[in-house]
Each structure stands twice: as structure tokens, then as C-alpha cells.
N, C-alpha and C positions, 0 to 999 in steps of 0.2 A: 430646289430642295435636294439634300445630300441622300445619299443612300442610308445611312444612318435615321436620317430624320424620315425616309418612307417607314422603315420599319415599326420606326417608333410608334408613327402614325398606327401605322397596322396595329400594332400588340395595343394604343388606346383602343381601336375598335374593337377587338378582340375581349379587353378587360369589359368595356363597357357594356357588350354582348353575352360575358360573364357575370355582373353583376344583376342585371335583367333575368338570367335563366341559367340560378346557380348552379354551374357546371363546373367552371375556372374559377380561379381566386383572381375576378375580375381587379380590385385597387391595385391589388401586390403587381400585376403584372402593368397596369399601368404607370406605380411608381416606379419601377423595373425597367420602362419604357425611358422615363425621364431621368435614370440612373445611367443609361446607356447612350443617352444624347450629353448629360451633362459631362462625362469622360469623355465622350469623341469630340467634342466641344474644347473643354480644358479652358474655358474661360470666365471670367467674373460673373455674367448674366447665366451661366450653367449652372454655377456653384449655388450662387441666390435663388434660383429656380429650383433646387433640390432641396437645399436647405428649409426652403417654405414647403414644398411637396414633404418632405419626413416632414414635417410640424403638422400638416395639416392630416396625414396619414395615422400618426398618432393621437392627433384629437379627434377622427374618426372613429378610430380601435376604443377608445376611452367611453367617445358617446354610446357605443351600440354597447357597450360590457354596460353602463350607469343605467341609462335612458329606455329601452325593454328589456332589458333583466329586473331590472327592477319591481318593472309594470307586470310583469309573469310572476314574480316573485308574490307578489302583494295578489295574485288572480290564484295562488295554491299550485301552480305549473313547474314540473321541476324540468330543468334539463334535461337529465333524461329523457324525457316525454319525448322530446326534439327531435334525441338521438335517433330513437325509437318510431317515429315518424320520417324521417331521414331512409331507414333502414329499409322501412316497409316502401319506400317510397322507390325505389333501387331495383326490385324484381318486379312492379306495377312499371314502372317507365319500360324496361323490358318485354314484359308480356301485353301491353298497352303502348305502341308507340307514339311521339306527340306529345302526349297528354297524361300519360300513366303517371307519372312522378308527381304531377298538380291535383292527379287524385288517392295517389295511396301516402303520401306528406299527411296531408289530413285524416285520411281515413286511419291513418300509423297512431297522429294524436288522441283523434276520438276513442279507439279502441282501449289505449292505453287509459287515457280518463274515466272513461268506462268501468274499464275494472275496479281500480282506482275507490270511483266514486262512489258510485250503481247505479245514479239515476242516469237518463238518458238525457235529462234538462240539464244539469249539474257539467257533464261531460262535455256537452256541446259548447258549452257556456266557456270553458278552459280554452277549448279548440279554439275561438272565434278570439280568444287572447293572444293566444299559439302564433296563431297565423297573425291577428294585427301588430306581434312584435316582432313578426318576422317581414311581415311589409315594413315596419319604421326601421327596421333595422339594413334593407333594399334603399328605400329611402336615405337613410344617411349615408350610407355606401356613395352612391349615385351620384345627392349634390354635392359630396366631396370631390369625386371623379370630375366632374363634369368643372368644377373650380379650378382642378389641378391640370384639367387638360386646356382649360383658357388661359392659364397663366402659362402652359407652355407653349401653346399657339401665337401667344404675344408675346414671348422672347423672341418663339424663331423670326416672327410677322416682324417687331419692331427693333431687337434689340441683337440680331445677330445678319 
């Protein structure tokens, strides 16, 4: 393997390790990865290999906007909520290391819904939407990734 292609290596484990425990813009950086082998490359199986990486990159970006937005939409969750759980989620990681972020994320939603709502059943109820369109949305990230890094494992394996 070229120096090129360790790297690339690296920056998939890196995205994929971004995608699992969103930190990094886990895809971006792996199609990023496959951007920088298909130019060091300069050949037909790089070009193809990219070409289907943006296709499929894009019809990831497309699922997660369609596919749990939707499903939060239709649960009364706005955006916002998200953001706002994101937010809280930021100085819990901080002052809770490890684990802070896994629990002030939600705990950001709930509050929010909360208010929001009033009941405490009602609130919860959003959360548990929250959070399962934020796992389908990990989910489609992932088996995207995990597609784009086989297909560029079997360039370099068979077709370079």
C-alpha cells in the first residue's frame, strides 16, 4: 500500500469513528479520503470509485433529510429541539466526561419538550422520537460508509 492509501485508510477509521460518536463529520471525511486516493491515483477505477462515492454520499444526505425528518415531523419535534439538545449536550460532555454528551443530548430534548408540551408523558414521548431519528439517521450514515469503504477496499484489493 502507498502512503496515500495509509492515509486514506486512517481518515475511513477516523470518519467511521465519527459517525459512531458524533464528533467529526464522520462520511465527509471519508469521502474526502476517497477524493484524495482518486487524484493520487489519476486513473479510470479512481474516477469510478468516486463517482459512485458522490452518488452514494448524496443519496445518504437525501435519506437522513426524507427519512427522520419526516418521522420527527409527523412526532410534533421541531429542529430546533435538536439544536437545543446539541447545545445542552456541549457543557454536560464537559463537566461529565465520557458520557456527558449521551446524557445532556436528551436531557437538552426533554427539557425543551417539556416546556413545550407540559406534560412530562407527552415530552418524553418526543424524546424517544428525537433520539430514534437520530439513531436512523447514525444508521444511514454508517451503512453508507461502511458500502463506500468496501468499494474502495476492492478497488485498491482488486483493481489497482
Amino acid at each position: 500500500m502507498s502512503v496515500v492509501e495509509w492515509i486514506v485508510a486512517g481518515l475511513m477509521v477516523i470518519g467511521l469513528l465519527g459517525i459512531v460518536i458524533p464528533v467529526l463529520p464522520g462520511l465527509f471525511l471519508i469521502v474526502l479520503g476517497v477524493v484524495l486516493w482518486a487524484s493520487e491515483l489519476q486513473a479510470t477505477t479512481g474516477w469510478w470509485v468516486l463517482g459512485l462515492t458522490i452518488a452514494l454520499y448524496v443519496a445518504c444526505l437525501v435519506l437522513e433529510f426524507l427519512v427522520p425528518g419526516k418521522r420527527m415531523r409527523a412526532a410534533g419535534v421541531r429542529t430546533s429541539t435538536l439544536l437545543i439538545g446539541v447545545l445542552v449536550a456541549i457543557p454536560c460532555a464537559i463537566v461529565i466526561p465520557v458520557v456527558g454528551a449521551f446524557i445532556g443530548f436528551p436531557l437538552g430534548i426533554f427539557l425543551v419538550e417539556l416546556s413545550r408540551r407540559g406534560g412530562r408523558g407527552q415530552a418524553w414521548a418526543a424524546t424517544k422520537h428525537a433520539l430514534k431519528a437520530v439513531g436512523l439517521n447514525i444508521l444511514i450514515e454508517f451503512v453508507t460508509a461502511v458500502i463506500v469503504i468496501g468499494l474502495w477496499v476492492a478497488a485498491v484489493v482488486f483493481w489497482t
